[in-house]
N, C-alpha and C positions, 0 to 999 in steps of 0.2 A: 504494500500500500504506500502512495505516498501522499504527503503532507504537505501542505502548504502554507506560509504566512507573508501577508505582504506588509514591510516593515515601512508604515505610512510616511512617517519622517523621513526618513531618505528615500524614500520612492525603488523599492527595490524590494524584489520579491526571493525568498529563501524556500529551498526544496529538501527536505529529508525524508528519504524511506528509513521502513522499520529497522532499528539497529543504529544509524548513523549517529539519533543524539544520544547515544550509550557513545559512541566511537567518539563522539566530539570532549565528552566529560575526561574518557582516557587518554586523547591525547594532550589537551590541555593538562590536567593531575600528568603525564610522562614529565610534560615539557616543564613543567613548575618545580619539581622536583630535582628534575634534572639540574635547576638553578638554584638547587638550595631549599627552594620554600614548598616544600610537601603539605596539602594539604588533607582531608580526611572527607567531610561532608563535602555537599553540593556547593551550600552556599559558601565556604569558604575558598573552593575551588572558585567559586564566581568574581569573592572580592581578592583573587589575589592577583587570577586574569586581568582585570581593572589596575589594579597595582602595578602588576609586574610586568605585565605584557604590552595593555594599551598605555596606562599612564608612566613607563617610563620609553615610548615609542616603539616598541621593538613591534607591534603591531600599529596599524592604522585605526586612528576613530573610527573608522568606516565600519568597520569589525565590530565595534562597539557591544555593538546589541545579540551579535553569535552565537555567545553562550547559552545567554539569558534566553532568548527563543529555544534553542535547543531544550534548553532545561524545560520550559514551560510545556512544549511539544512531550517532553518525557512523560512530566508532571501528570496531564491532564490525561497522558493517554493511560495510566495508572487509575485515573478515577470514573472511566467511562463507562 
C-alpha cells in the first residue's frame, strides 16, 4: 500500500509504502549514533534529527518535516 501526505507549507508531496517509515526511524537512530548521540524513543530520535542533523546543517530545512511525517504515517497507521 502506499501512502501519501502533501506537506502544504512547502508545496510538496511525500510517498511511503508499508515498511519505509520503520526504515526512515533506523536510519536516522544508525546515522545519530553513528555521531555520538544515540537515541532510544521516537521522539527523541525526532529532536535530535532537528539538533543534529537539520539545525547544525548537515541536512537541509527542506527535510525538515521527514521525520515527523514518517512518524505520524507510522503512528496513525498503528491506530486504525
Amino acid at each position: 500500500m502506499i501512502r501519501s501526505m502533501r506537506h502544504v507549507e512547502k508545496d510538496y508531496i511525500i510517498l511511503f509504502s508499508d515498511g519505509q517509515d520503520c526504515a526512515v526511524f533506523h536510519i536516522v537512530s544508525a546515522t545519530l549514533a553513528g555521531m555520538g548521540h544515540a537515541r532510544i524513543k521516537h521522539s527523541g530520535v525526532e529532536a535530535a534529527f532537528h539538533q543534529y542533523l537539520i539545525g547544525s546543517g548537515l541536512l537541509k530545512t527542506e527535510h525538515d518535516g521527514t521525520y515527523k511525517l514518517a512518524r505520524k504515517f507510522r503512528e496513525d497507521a498503528d491506530y486504525v
